[in-house]
C-alpha positions as CSV (number, residue, x, y, z in Angstrom):
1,X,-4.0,-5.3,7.8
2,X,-0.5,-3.7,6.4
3,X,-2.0,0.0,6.7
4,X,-3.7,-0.4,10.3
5,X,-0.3,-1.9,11.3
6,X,1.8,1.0,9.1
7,X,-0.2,4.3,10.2
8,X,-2.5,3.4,13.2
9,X,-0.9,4.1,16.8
10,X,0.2,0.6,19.0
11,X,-2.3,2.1,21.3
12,X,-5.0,0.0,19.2
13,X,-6.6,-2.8,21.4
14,X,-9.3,-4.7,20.4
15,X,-8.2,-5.5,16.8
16,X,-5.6,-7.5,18.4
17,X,-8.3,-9.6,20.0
18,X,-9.9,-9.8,17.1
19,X,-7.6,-9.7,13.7
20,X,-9.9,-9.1,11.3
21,X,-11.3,-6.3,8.9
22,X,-15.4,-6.0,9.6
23,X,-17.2,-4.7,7.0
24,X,-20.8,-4.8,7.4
25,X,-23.0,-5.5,10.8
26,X,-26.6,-6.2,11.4
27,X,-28.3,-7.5,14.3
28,X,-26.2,-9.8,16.6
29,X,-23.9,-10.7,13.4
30,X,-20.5,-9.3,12.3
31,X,-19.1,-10.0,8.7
32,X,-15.8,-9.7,7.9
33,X,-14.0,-8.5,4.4
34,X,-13.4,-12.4,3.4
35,X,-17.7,-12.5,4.1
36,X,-16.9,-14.4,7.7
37,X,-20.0,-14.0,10.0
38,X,-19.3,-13.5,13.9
39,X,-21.8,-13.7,16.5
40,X,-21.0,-11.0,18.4
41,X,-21.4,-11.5,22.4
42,X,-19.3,-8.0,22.8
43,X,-22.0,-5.6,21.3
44,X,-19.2,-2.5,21.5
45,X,-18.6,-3.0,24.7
46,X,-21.9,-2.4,25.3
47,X,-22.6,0.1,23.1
48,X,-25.3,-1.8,20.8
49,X,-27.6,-3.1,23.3
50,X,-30.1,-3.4,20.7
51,X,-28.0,-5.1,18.2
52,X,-26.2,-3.3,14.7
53,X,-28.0,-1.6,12.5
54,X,-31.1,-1.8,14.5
55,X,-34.1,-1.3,11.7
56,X,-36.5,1.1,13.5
57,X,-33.1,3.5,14.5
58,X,-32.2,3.3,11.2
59,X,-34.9,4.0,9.3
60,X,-35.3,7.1,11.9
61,X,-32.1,8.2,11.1
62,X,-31.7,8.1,7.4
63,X,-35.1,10.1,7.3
64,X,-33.9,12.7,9.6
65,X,-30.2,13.1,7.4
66,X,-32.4,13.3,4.0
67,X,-34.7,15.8,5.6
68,X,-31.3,17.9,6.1
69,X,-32.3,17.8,9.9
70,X,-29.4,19.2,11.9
71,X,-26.5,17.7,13.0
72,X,-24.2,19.8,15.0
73,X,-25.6,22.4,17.3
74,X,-23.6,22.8,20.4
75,X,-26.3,23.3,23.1
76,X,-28.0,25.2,21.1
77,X,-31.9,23.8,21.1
78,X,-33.3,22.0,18.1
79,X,-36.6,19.6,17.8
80,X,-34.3,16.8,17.6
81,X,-33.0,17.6,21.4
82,X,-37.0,18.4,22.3
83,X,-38.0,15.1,20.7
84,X,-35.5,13.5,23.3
85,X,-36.4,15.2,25.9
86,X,-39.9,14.9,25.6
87,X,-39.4,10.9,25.4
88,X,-37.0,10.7,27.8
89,X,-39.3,12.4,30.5
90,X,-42.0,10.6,29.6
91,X,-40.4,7.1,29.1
92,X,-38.3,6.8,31.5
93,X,-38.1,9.2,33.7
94,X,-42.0,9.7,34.8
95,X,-43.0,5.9,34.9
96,X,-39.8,5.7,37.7
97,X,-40.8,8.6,39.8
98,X,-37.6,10.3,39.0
99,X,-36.8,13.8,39.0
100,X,-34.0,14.8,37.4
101,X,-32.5,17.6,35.2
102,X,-30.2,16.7,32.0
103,X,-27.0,17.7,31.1
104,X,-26.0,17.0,28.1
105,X,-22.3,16.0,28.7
106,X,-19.9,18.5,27.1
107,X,-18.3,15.5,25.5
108,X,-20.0,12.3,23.7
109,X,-18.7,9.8,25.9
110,X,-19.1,8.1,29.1
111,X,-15.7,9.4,30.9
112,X,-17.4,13.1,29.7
113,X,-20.3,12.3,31.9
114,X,-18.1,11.2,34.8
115,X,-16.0,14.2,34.5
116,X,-19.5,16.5,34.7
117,X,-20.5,14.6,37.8
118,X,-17.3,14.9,39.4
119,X,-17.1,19.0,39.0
120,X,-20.3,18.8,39.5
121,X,-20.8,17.0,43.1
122,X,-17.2,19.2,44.1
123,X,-18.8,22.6,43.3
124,X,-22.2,21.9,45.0
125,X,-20.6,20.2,48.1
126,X,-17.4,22.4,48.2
127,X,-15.3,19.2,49.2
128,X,-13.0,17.9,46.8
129,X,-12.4,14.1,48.0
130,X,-14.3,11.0,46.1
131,X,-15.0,7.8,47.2
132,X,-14.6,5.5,44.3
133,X,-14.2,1.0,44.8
134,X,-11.8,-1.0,44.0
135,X,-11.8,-2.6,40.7
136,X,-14.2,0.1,39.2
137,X,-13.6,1.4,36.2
138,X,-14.9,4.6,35.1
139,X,-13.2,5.9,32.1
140,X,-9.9,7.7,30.6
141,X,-9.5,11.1,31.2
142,X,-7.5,12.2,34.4
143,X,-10.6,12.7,36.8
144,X,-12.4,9.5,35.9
145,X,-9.0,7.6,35.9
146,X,-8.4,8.4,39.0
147,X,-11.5,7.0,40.0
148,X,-10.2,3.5,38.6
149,X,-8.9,1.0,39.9
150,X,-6.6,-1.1,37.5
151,X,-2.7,0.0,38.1
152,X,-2.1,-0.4,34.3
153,X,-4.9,1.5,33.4
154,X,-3.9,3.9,35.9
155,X,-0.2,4.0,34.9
156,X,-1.2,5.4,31.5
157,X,-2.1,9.2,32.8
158,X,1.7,10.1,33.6
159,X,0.6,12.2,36.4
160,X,-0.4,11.8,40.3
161,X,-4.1,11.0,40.3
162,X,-5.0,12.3,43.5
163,X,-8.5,13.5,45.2
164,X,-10.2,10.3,45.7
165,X,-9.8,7.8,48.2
166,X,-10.7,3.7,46.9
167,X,-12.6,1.7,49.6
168,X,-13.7,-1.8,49.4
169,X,-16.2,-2.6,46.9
170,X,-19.2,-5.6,48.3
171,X,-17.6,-8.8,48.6
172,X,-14.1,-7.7,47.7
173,X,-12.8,-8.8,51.3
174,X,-15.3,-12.0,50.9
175,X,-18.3,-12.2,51.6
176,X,-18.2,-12.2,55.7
177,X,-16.9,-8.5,55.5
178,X,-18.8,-5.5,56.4
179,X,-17.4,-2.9,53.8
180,X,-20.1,-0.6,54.6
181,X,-19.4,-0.8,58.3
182,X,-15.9,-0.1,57.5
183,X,-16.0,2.8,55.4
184,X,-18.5,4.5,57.6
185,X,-15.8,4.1,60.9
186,X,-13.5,6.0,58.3
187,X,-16.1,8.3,57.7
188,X,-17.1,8.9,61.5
189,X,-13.2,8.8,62.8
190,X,-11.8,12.1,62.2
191,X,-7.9,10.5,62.5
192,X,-8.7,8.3,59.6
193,X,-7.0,10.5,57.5
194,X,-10.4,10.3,55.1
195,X,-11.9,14.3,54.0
196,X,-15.3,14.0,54.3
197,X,-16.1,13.0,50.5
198,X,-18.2,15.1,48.0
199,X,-19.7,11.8,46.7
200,X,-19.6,8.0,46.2
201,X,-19.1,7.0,43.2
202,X,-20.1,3.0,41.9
203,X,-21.2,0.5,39.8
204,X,-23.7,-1.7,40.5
205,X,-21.7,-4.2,38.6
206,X,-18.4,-3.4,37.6
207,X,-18.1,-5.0,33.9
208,X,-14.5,-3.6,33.1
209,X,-13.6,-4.7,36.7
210,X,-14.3,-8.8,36.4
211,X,-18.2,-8.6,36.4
212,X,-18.4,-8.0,40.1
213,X,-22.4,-7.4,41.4
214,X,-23.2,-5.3,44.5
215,X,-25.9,-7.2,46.7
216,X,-29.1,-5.2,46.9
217,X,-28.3,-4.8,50.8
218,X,-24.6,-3.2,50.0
219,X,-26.2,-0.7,47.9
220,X,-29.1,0.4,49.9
221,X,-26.8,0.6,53.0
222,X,-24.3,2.8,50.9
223,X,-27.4,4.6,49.9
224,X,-28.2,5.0,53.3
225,X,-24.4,6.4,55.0
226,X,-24.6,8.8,52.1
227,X,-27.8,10.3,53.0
228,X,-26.3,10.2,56.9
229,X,-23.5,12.0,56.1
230,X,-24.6,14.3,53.1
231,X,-22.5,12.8,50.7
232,X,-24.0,12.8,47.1
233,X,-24.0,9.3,45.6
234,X,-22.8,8.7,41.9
235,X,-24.2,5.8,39.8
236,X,-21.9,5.2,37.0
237,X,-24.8,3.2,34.4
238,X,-22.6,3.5,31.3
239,X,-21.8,-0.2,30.4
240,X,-24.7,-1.8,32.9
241,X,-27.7,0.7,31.8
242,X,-29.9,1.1,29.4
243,X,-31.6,-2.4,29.8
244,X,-28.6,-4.4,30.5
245,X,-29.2,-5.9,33.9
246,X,-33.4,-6.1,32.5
247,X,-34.8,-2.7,33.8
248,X,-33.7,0.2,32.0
249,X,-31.6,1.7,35.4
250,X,-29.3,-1.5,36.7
251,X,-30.3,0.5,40.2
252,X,-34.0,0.3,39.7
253,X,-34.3,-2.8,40.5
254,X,-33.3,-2.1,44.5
255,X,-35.5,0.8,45.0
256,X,-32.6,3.7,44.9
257,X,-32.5,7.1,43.5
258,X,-29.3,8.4,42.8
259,X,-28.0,12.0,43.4
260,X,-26.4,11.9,40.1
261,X,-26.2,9.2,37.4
262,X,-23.7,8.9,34.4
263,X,-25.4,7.1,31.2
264,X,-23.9,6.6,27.4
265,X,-22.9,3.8,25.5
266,X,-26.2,2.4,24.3
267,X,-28.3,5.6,25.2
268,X,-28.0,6.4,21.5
269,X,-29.3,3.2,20.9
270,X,-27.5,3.0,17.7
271,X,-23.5,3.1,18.4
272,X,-23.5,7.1,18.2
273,X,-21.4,8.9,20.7
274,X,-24.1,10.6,23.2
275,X,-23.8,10.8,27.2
276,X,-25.8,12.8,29.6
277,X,-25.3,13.3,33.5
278,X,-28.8,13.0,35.2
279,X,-28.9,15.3,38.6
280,X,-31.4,16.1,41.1
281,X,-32.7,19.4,40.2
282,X,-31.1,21.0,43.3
283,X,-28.0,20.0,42.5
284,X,-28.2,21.7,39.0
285,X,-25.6,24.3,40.1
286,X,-23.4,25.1,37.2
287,X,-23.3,28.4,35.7
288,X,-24.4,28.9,31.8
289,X,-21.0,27.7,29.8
290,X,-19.5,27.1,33.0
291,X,-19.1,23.6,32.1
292,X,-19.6,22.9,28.4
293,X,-17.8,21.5,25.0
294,X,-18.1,21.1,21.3
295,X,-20.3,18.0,21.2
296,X,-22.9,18.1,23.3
297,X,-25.1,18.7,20.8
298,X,-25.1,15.4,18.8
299,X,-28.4,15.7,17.0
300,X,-28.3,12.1,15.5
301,X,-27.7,10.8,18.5
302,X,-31.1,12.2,19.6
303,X,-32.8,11.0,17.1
304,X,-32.1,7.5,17.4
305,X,-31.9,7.6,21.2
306,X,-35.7,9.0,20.4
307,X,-36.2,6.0,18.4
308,X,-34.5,3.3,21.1
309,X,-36.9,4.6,23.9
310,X,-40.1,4.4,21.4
311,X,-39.2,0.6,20.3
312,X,-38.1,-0.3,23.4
313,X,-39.2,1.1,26.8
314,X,-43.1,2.2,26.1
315,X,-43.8,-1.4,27.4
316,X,-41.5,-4.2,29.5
317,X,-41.2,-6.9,26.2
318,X,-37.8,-6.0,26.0
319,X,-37.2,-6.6,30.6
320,X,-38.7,-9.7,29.9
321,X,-36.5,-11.0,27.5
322,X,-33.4,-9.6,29.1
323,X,-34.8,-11.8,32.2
324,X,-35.3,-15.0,30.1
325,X,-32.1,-14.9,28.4
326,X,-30.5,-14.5,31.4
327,X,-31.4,-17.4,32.9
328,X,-29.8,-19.3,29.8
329,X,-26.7,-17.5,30.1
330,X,-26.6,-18.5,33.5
331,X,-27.6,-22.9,33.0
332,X,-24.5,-22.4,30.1
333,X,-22.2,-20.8,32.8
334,X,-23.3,-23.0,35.4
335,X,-22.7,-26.0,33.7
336,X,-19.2,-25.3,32.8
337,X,-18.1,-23.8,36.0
338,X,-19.2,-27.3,37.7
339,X,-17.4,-29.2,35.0
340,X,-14.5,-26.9,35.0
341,X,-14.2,-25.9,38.4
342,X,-14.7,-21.7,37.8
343,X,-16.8,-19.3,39.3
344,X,-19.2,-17.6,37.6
345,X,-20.7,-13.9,38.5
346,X,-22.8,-11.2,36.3
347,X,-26.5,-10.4,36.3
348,X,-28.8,-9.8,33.6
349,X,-27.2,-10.0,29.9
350,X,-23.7,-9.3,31.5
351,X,-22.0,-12.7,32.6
352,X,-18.7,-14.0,33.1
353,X,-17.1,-16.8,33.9
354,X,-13.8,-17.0,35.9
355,X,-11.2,-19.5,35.7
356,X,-8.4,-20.9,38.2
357,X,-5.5,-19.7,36.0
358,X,-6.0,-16.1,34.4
359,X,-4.7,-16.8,30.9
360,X,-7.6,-19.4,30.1
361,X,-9.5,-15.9,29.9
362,X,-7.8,-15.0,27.0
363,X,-7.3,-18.4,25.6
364,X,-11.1,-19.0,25.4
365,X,-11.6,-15.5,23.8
366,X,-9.0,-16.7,21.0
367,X,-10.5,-19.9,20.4
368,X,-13.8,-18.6,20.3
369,X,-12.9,-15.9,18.0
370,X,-11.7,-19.2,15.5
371,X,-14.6,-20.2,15.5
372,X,-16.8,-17.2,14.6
373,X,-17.3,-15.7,18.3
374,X,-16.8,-12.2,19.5
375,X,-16.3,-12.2,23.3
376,X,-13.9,-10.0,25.2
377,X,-12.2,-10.6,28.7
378,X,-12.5,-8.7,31.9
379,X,-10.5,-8.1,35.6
380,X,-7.6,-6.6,36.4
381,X,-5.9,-9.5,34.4
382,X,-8.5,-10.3,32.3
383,X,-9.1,-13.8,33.9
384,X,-12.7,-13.1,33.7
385,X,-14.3,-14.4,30.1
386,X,-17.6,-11.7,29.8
387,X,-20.7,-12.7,27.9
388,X,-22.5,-9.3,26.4
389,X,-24.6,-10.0,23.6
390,X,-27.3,-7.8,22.3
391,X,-30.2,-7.6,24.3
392,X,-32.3,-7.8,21.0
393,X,-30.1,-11.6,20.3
394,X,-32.3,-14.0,18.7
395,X,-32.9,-17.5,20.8
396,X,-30.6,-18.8,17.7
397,X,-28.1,-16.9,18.0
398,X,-27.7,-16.9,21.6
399,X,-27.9,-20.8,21.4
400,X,-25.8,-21.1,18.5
401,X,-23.2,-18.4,20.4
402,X,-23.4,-20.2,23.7
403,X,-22.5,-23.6,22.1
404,X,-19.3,-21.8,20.5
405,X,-18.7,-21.0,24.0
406,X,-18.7,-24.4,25.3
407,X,-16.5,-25.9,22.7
408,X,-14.0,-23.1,23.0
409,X,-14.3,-23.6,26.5
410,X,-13.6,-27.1,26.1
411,X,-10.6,-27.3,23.8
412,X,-8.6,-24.5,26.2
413,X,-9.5,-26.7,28.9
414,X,-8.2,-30.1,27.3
415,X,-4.9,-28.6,26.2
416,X,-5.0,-27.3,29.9
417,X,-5.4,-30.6,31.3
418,X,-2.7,-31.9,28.7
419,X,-0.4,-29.4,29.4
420,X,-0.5,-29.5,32.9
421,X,0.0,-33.7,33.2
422,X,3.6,-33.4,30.8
């Protein structure tokens, strides 16, 4: 590790979670230099929701590099882009009933999409004031940062992030609180000291934030007030799309249809930088190169993206599964939040478990890392423990990753006990 520690900046995370050098990936399994195998139940951060080294993306892309199919293109069009787009419409777009344009983000990740819709909902509703929730996390750069939550997170820009004003997300006041209700009497009070906002922007379920869900009547009602007062509303669907709550929207599911929605992370289907901001086509109101950047024209992106929606979304196989393994994520959580006293939240194939005392988060993580488990934390101080596999897992490895689980679970909580009766 001597030349990661010697030349790499501190501001490296994740390897310090994880202290090891991978080498190869396939599937749901990570090996190390030393041949090590990890189950991973992290998938980048939700960035490989169909596993490493998927064989269908990659036999799609090595075809496309040996045909010297191009690469880098700007937003200039090629038939890799048509290929996508002609999938994409027909996929997932048309089955839904959606109509949206696409903008390829002028940057190939998720805080580039947030930063289009941003601009984007300011300059088509001349206001400049966002609603964002608190604990959501939306990504790095100045005007997504703003948007987040987390004071250390937050801390990091170095400047005032101002224009955007954080209200209650569902149940963060408990569960007997109208947050709705509440942010509308801000909205409807004109000594509130609230601008009129040029959007909301959410997560159905805030992974970075501790795996909070929204209840399906939160977000209609939110749907609803911004209709009322003609303020766009943002779905951010970078970590929880592309088939991570089951259907290939996380907001399907409840009937909504977004003004704007933010997707990357596993939209190339194959861990290749790509993000796009979805908008209804009235809304499509940016002058040519008004908005724009060097890679938004990430051609291998498309074509594996073209391959993910062709092996995975012409039928609901892949919904189903998501649903099933659910459920056993759930019994495993279940179980060990009644024997441990914890709470457990998350839908679809992003769980978490949450713990009386935060550090047991990242106690478990370390103990299951020992014994050849990849699983991050979450929450503002990461006392949630976050369980997102591959959607494409096998039953063996999700069993065989959920019983690592257990017994990490286990040992932190017996050296718990121990400590805590010296």
């Amino acid at each position: 590790m001597d030349i990661f520690d010697r030349l790499e900046s501190n501001v490296r995370g994740y390897c310090r979670a994880f202290p090891t050098v991978f080498e190869t990936a396939s599937g749901h399994t990570m090996i190390d230099e030393s041949g090590r195998e990890y189950i991973d139940f992290f998938a980048g951060a939700g960035s490989l929701n169909y596993g490493h080294n998927h064989p269908a993306l990659k036999a799609r892309l090595l075809d496309y590099v040996a045909g010297d199919g191009i690469v880098h293109s700007l937003d200039m069009a090629t038939s890799a882009k048509r290929r996508f787009l002609d999938t994409f419409e027909e996929v997932i777009l048309q089955p839904r009933n959606l109509d949206y344009k696409v903008m390829f983000a002028p940057g190939p990740t998720g805080t580039n999409s947030v930063e289009a819709a941003l601009k984007l909902a300011r300059k088509v509703t001349g206001r400049h004031n966002i609603v964002s929730f608190t604990n959501g996390f939306h990504g790095m750069t100045l005007g997504s940062l703003a948007l987040t939550g987390n004071s250390g997170k937050r801390a990091g820009a170095g400047v005032p992030l101002s224009h955007v004003s954080h209200m209650p997300y569902c149940d963060y006041l408990g569960t007997e609180a109208d947050t709705i209700a509440q942010l509308e009497r801000f909205l409807e009070d004109s000594s509130s000291g609230l601008d009129l906002p040029a959007a909301f922007i959410l997560e159905t379920v805030q992974a970075e934030g501790g795996v909070n869900v929204a209840t399906s009547g939160w977000l209609k009602a939110l749907a609803e007030l911004a209709a009322r007062y003609e303020v766009l509303l943002i779905v951010d669907d970078i970590q929880v799309g592309c088939g991570r709550t089951g259907p290939f929207f996380s907001f399907e599911s409840f009937g909504l249809q977004p003004d704007i929605v933010c997707l990357s992370k596993s939209l190339s289907g194959y861990g290749l930088p790509f993000a796009i901001t979805l908008m209804k086509p009235h809304l499509d109101a940016f002058d040519p190169g008004e908005h724009n950047g060097t890679f938004r024209g990430h051609n291998a992106a498309f074509v594996t993206a073209t391959a993910a929606l062709d092996e995975f979304w012409r039928d609901d196989e892949l919904s189903r599964k998501v649903r099933r393994d659910a459920e056993l994520i759930r019994d495993t959580l279940l179980d060990l939040a009644s024997e441990y006293d914890a709470e457990i939240r998350g839908r679809g194939m992003i769980q978490g478990i949450q713990f009386e005392t935060p550090d047991v988060a990242s106690e478990i993580s370390r103990a299951a890392f020992e014994r050849g488990l990849i699983i991050e934390t979450a929450g503002p101080k990461d006392e949630v423990v976050k369980a997102l596999p591959p959607l494409t897992i096998t039953d063996e490895g999700l069993r065989e990753g959920l019983g690592i689980l257990r017994e990490s679970v286990e040992a932190v909580m017996s050296r718990e006990f121990v400590d805590s009766n010296r």
